[in-house]
C-alpha positions as CSV (number, residue, x, y, z in Angstrom):
1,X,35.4,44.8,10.4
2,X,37.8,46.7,11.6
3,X,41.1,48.4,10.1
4,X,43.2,45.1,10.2
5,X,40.9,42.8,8.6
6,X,40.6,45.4,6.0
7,X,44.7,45.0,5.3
8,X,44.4,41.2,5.8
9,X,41.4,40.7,2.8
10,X,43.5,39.6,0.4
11,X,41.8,37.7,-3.0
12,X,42.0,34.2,-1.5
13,X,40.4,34.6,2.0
14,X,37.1,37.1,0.5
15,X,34.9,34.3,0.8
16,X,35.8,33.4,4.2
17,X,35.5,37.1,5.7
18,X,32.4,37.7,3.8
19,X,31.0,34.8,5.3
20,X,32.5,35.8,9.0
21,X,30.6,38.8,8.7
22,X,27.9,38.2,6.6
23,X,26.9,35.0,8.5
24,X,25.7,36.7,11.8
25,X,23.7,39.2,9.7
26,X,21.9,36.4,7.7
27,X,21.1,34.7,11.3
28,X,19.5,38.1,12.8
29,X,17.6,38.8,9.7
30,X,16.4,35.5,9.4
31,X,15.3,35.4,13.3
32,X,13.1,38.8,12.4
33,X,11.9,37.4,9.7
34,X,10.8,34.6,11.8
35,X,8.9,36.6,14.1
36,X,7.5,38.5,11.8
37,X,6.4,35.2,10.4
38,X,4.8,34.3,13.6
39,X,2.9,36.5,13.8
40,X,0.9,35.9,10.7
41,X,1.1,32.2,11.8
42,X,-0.3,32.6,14.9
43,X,-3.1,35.1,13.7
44,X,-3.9,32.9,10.9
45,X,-4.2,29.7,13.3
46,X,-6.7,31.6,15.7
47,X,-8.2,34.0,14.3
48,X,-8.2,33.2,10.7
49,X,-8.2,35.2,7.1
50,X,-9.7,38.6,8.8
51,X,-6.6,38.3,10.7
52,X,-4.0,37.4,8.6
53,X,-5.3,40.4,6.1
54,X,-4.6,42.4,8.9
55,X,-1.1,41.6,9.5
56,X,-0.5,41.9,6.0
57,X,-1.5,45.7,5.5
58,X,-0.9,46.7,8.9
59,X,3.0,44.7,7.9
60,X,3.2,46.6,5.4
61,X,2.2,49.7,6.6
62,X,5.2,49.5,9.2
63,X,7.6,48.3,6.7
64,X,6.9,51.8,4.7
65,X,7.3,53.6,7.9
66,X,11.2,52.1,8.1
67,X,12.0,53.3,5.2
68,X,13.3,56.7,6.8
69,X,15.7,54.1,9.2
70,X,16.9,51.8,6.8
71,X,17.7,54.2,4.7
72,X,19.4,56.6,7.2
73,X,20.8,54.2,9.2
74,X,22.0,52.2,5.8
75,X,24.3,55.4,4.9
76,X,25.6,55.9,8.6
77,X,27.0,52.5,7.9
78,X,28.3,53.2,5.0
79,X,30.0,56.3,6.0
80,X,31.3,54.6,9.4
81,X,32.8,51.8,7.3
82,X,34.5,53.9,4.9
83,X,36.2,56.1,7.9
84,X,36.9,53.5,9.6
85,X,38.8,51.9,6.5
86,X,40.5,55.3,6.2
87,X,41.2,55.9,9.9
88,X,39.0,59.1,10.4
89,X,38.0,58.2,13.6
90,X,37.0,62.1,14.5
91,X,34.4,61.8,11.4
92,X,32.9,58.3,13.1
93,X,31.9,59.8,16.4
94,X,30.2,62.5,14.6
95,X,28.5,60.9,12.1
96,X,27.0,58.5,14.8
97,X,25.8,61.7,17.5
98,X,24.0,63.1,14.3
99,X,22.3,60.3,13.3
100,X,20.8,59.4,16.7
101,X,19.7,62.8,16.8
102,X,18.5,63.1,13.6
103,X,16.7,59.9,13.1
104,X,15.0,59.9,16.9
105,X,13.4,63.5,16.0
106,X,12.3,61.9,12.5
107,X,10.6,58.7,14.0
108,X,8.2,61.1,16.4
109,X,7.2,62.7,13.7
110,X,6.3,60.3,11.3
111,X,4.6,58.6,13.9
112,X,2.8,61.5,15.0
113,X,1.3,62.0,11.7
114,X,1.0,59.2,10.9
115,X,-1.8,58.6,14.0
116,X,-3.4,61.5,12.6
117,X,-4.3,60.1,9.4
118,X,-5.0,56.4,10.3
119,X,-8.4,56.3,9.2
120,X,-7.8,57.7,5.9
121,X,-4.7,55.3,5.5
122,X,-6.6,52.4,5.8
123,X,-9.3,53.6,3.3
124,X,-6.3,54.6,0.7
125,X,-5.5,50.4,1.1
126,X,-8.9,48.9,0.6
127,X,-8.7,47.4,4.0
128,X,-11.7,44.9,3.7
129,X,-14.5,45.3,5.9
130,X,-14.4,42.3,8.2
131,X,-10.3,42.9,8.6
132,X,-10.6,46.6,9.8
133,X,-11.1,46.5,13.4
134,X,-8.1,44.1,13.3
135,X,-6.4,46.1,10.8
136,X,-6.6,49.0,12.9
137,X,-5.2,47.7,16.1
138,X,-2.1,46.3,14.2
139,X,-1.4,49.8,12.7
140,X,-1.5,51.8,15.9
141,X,0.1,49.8,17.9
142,X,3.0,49.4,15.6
143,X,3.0,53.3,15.1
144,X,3.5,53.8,18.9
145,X,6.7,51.6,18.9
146,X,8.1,53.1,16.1
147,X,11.1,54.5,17.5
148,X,12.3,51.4,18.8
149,X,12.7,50.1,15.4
150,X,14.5,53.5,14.7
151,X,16.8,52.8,17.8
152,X,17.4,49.2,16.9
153,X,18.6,50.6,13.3
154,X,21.1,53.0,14.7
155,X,22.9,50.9,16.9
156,X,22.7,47.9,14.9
157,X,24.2,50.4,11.7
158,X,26.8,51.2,14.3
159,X,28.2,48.0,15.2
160,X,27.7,46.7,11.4
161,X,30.3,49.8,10.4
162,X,32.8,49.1,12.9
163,X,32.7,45.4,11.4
164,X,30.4,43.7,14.0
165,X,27.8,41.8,12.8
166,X,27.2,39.2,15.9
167,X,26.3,42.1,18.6
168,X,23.4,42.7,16.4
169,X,22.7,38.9,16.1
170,X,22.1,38.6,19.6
171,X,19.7,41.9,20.0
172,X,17.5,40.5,17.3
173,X,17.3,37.0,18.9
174,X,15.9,38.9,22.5
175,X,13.3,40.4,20.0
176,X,12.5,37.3,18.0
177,X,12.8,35.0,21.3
178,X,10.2,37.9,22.9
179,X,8.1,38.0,20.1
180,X,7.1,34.3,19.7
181,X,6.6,33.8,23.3
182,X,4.4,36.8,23.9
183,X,2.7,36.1,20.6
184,X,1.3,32.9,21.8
185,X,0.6,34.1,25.5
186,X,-1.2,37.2,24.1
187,X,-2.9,35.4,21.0
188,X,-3.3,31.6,22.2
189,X,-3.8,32.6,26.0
190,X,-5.4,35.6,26.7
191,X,-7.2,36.4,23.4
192,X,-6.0,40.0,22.6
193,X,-6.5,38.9,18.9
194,X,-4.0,41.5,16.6
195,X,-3.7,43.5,19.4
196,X,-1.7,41.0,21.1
197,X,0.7,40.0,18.1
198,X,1.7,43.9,17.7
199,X,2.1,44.2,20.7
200,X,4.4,41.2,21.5
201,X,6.2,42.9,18.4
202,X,7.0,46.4,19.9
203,X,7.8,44.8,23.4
204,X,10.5,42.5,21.6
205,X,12.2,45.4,19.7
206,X,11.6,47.9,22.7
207,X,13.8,45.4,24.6
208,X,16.4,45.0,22.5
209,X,16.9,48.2,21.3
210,X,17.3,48.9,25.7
211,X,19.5,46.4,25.9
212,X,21.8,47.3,22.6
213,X,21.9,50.7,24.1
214,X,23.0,49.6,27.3
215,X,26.0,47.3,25.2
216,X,26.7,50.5,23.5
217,X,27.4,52.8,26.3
218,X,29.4,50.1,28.1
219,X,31.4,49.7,24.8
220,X,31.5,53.6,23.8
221,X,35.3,53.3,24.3
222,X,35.4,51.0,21.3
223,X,33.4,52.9,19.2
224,X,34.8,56.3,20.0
225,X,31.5,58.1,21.1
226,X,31.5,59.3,25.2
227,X,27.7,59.5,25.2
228,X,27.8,62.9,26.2
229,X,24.8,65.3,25.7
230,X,27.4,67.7,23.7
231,X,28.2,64.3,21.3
232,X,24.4,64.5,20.5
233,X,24.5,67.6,19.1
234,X,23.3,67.8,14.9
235,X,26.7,68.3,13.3
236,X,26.5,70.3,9.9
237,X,28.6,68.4,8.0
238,X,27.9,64.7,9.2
239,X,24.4,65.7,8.8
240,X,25.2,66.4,5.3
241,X,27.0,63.5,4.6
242,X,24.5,61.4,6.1
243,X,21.8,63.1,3.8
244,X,23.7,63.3,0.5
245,X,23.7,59.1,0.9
246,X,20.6,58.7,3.1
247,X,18.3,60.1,1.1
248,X,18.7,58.1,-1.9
249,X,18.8,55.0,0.1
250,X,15.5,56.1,1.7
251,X,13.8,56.7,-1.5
252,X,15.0,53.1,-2.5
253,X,13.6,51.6,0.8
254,X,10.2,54.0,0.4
255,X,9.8,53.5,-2.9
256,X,9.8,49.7,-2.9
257,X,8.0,49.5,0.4
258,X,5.0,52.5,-1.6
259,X,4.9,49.6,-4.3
260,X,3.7,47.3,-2.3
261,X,1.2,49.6,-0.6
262,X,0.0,50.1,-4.3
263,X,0.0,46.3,-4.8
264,X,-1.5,45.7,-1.7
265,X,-4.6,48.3,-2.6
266,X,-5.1,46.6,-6.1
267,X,-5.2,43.0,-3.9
268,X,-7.3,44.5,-1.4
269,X,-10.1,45.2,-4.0
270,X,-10.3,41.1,-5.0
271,X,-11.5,40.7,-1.4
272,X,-10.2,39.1,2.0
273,X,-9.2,36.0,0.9
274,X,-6.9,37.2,-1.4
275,X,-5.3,40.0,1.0
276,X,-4.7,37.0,3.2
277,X,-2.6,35.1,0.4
278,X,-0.8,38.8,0.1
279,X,-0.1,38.2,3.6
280,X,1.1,34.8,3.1
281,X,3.3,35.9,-0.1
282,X,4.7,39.0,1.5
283,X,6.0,36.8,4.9
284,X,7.6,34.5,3.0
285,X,9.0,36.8,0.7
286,X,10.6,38.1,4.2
287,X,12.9,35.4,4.0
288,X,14.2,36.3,0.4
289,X,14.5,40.1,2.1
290,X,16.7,37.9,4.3
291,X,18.7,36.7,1.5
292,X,19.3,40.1,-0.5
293,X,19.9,42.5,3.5
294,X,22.4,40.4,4.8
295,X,24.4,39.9,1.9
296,X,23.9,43.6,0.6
297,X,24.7,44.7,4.5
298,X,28.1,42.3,4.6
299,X,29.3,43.0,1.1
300,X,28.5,47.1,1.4
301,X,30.6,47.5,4.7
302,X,33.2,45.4,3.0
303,X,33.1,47.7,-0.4
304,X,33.3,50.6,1.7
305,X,36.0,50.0,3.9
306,X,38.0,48.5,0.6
307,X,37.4,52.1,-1.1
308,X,38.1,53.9,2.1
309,X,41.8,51.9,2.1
310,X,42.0,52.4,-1.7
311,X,41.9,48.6,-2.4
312,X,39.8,48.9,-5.1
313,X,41.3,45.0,-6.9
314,X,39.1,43.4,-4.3
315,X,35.6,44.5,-5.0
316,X,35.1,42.4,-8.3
317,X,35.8,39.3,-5.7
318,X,33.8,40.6,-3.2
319,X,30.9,41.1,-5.8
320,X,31.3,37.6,-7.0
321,X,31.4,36.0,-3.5
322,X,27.8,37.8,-1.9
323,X,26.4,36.6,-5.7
324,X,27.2,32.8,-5.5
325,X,26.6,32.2,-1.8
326,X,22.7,34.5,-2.6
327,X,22.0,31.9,-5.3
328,X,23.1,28.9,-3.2
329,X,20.6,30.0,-0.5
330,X,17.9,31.1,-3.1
331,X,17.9,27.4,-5.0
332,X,17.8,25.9,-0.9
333,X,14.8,27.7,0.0
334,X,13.1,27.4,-3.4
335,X,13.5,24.0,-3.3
336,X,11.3,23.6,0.2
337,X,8.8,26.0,-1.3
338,X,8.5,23.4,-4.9
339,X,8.8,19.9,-3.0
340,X,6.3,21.3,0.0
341,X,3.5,23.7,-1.1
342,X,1.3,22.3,1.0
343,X,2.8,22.3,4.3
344,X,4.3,25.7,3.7
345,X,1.1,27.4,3.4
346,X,-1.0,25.4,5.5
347,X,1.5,26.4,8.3
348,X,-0.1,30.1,8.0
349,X,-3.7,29.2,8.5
350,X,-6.3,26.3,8.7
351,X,-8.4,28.5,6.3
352,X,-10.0,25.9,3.8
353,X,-10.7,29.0,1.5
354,X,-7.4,30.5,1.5
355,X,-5.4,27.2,1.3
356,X,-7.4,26.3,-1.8
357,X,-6.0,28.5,-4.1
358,X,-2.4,29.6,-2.3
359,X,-0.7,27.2,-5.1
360,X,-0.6,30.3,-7.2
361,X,2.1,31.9,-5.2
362,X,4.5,29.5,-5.9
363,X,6.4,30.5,-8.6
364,X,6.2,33.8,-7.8
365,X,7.8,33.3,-4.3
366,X,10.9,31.4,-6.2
367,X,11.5,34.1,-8.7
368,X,11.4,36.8,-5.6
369,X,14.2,34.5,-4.1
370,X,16.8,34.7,-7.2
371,X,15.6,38.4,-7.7
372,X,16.4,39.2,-4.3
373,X,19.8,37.6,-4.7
374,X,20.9,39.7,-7.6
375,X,19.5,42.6,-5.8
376,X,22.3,42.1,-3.2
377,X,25.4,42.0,-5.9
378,X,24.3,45.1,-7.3
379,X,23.7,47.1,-4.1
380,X,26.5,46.2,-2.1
381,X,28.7,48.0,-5.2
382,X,26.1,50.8,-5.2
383,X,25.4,51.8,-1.5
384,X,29.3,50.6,-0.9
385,X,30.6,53.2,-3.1
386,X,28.1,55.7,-2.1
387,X,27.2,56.8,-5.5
388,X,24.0,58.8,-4.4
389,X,22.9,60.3,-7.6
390,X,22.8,55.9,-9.3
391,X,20.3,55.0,-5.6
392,X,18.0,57.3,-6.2
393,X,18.1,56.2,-10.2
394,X,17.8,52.9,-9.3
395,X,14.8,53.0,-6.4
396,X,12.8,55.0,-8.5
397,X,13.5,52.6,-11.6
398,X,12.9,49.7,-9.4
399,X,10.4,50.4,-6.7
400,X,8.3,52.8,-8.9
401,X,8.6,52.4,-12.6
402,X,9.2,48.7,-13.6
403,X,7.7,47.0,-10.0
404,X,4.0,48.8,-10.1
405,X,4.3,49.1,-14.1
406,X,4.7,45.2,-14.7
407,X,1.9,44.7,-12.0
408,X,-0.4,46.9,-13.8
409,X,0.7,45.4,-17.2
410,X,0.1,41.7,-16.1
411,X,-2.8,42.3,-13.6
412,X,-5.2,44.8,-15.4
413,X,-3.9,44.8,-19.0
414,X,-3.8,40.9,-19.8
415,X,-6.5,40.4,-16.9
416,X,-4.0,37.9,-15.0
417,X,-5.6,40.1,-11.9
418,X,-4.0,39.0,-8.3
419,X,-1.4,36.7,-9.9
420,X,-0.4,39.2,-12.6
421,X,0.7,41.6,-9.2
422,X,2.6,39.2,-7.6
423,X,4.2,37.8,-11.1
424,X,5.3,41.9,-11.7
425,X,6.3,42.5,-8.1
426,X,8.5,38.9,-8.3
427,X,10.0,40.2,-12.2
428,X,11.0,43.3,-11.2
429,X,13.8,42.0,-8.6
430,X,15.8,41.3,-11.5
431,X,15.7,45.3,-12.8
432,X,18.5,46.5,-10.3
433,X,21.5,43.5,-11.6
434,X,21.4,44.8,-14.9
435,X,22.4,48.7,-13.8
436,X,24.2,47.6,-11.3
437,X,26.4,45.5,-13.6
438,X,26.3,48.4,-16.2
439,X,28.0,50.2,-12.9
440,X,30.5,47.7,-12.7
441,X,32.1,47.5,-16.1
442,X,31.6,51.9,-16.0
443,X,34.7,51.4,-13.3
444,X,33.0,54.8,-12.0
445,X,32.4,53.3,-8.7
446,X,36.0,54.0,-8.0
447,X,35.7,57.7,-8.1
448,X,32.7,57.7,-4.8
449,X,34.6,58.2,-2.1
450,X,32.7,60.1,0.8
């Protein structure tokens, strides 16, 4: 978005720009959820419930190792949009040299020690004993590509805070295109089992972080950074600006993502039929990510560039507009997941053992769609106004306290077991609307300017 939309988003045309921007995002989410989808589909086809309990942890294992990324890369956007809103144009080429820096050194060393402790990690999950092996090849594969996700992060942060969301659109359709075609030659064709699917997985994203790069460097007039060594250079205060914000948004994104790692233990224990229906649950729960990350992406760029102009009358509309087109998409996709149970889940696997029961996770995947659609009215005012010290409040309200509290409380206290986790991971979506309208009516939002 850049500078002159910013002066142009007047009341009646919010909807319309949201929608311009927020659009493209939806479509590149929705195109990694996909292949992250296929994967699962493709394992669960072939290979079966060993498989698809693989995906799942290993999934979710590489989700939690993101969380530095999103949350980094989350606040570089953030920061870009708002100086780009107020014209600081010198701050913008230094807050993007720091975080490539920053955030390339971080993904080698998570993904150092994170080889290290492999074993262990999958013993901490309750990996089953006939998904290991599988389990195993998903995780370290994943852990090798890790700083392409990193990359893709950056760039894509980049172009979102400059106000272009199709760029990114098109470098997560050369993954997701990647993915499904290598998926099927490695899985179908040559029998690489989850080998294959992670590593059609870090091939897509290695590719189109190369070629984003390349778009970048041809473009670096238009983002005012030369690509010089020198422009690579840690800057003290972007750093500190990128942490102040960044760190918040990573414990959000970590402590979510650890939730679900503690879910995904409890699950674990019932076996690996039920780690399989995780699997199933969590993919399709991608989409409502989908939902909530587009939305929260579009309307925190748009918030932060309104506060960085000092247009502060426009957020309430803004607000409004990412909640009512969340809930439209929410009662769509909830509507294909009530009318076809069936076909949904037999689209993951021809397991007659797992498709016997997967009719539990229905109305738990619909409340994670409207919970993920509130998420994004709240966090679009919280990470758009940059108010660092309400993040952290709310990740470790949401991801640690009420998401693994409710689970434990329906799962183990009132012996709802496997259901009772997904019911508390699918309730506590709706935690963040309620602080994050508290924020609202506060009017303190007005006062985080970075």
């Amino acid at each position: 978005m850049s500078n002159s939309m910013v002066n142009d988003l007047t009341k009646g045309n919010v909807t319309k720009l949201l929608l311009k921007f927020a659009f493209p995002l939806f479509l590149s989410n929705a195109l990694q959820a996909i292949y992250n989808i296929v994967d699962m589909i493709v394992v669960g086809q072939y290979i079966g419930g060993a498989g698809m309990s693989a995906v799942s942890i290993g999934g979710d294992i590489l989700h939690l190792l993101t969380f530095v990324a999103m949350g980094f890369s989350s606040a570089g956007q953030v920061l870009i949009a708002q100086d780009v809103g107020a014209n600081r144009l010198d701050k913008v080429r230094r807050t993007i040299g720091t975080m490539f820096t920053f955030l390339f050194i971080v993904s080698v060393l998570i993904s150092v020690i994170c080889f290290i402790i492999r074993d262990p990690m999958l013993g901490w999950l309750n990996t089953p004993l006939e998904s290991y092996k599988y389990t195993m090849d998903y995780t370290i594969t994943c852990i090798v590509g890790l700083v392409f996700i990193y990359g893709y992060n950056i760039v894509s942060a980049i172009l979102r805070g400059m106000g272009d969301s199709k760029r990114p659109f098109v470098f997560i359709a050369i993954a997701a295109i990647l993915n499904i075609v290598l998926d099927i030659i490695f899985v179908a064709y040559y029998n690489m089992e989850v080998f294959g699917a992670a590593l059609a997985t870090v091939i897509g994203q290695g590719v189109s972080f190369v070629v984003s790069i390349i778009y970048l460097y041809k473009s670096r007039e238009s983002f005012c950074f030369d690509f010089k060594l020198k422009s690579f250079a840690i800057e003290k205060q972007a750093l500190s600006r990128i942490v102040a914000l960044g760190v918040p948004m990573a414990i959000q994104s970590a402590a979510i993502s650890m939730s679900k790692i503690v879910l995904m233990a409890w699950i674990n224990m019932y076996g690996v039929i039920f780690s399989a229906l995780a699997g199933i649950y969590n993919k399709i729960n991608v989409v409502a990510g989908v939902i909530s990350q587009a939305f929260t992406t579009a309307g925190s760029a748009m918030v932060g560039q309104n506060l960085g102009a000092k247009k502060d009358e426009r957020v309430a509309q803004i607000l409004k507009t990412v909640g009512v087109c969340g809930f439209i998409i929410s009662i769509v996709f909830s509507l294909i997941i009530f009318v076809f149970p069936n076909q949904t889940f037999a689209a993951f696997t021809s397991d007659t053992d797992v498709l016997a029961i997967a009719a539990i996770l229905i109305w738990p995947i619909i409340l994670n769609f409207f919970g993920s659609a509130t998420r994004s009215i709240s966090f679009s005012l919280i990470n758009g106004s940059g108010n660092t010290k309400l993040n952290l409040a709310v990740a470790i309200i949401d991801g640690v306290i009420s998401r693994v509290g409710i689970a434990a409380l329906l799962g183990f206290a009132l012996n709802m077991d496997c259901l009772g986790f997904w019911y508390g991971d699918a309730l506590a979506g709706f935690v963040p609307i309620i602080i994050g309208m508290c924020f609202l009516i506060s009017g303190k939002w007005k006062t985080n300017r970075f």
